[in-house]
C-alpha positions in Angstrom: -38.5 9.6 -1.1 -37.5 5.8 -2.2 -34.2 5.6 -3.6 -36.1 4.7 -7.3 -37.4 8.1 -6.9 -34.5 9.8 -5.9 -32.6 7.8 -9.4 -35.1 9.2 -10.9 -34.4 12.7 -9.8 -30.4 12.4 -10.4 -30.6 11.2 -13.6 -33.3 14.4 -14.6 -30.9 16.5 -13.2 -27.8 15.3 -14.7 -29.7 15.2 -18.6 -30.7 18.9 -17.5 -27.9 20.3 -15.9 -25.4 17.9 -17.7 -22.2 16.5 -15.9 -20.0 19.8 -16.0 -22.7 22.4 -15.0 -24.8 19.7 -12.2 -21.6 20.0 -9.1 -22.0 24.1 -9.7 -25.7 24.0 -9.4 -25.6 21.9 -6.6 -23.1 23.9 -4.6 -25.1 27.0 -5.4 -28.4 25.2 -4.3 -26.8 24.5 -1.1 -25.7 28.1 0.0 -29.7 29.1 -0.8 -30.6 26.5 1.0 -28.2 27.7 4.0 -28.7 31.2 3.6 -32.7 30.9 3.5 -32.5 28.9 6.8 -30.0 31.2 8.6 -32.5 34.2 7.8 -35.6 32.0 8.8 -34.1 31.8 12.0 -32.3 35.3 12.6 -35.8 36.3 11.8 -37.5 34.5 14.2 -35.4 35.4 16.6 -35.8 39.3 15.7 -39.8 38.7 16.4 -39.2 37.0 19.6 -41.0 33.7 18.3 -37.3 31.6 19.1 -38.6 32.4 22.9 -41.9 30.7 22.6 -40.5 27.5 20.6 -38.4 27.2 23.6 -42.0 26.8 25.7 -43.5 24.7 23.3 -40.7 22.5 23.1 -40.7 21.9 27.3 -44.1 20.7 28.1 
């Protein structure tokens, strides 16, 4: 993204959200964002797929 596109984005978000409610969305968009990538990988690691990245990632 080019930083006129990401303006863009910010001020959508800040008319949306507006400047009280935007910092809690965002904090709360973060810990999805964390909790979606812990389980991504816990679950890879559950089907034993973490094993055959390590392979991949060595030749």
């Amino acid at each position: 993204m080019s930083s006129s596109e990401l303006l863009v984005v910010a001020v959508a978000a800040l008319l949306l959200f507006g400047g009280k409610k935007l910092p809690e969305f965002l904090r709360t968009w973060g810990r999805i964002m964390r909790d979606i990538k812990r389980n991504y990988y816990e679950f890879k690691r559950q089907i034993g797929l973490d094993e055959f990245d390590d392979v991949i990632k060595k030749k």
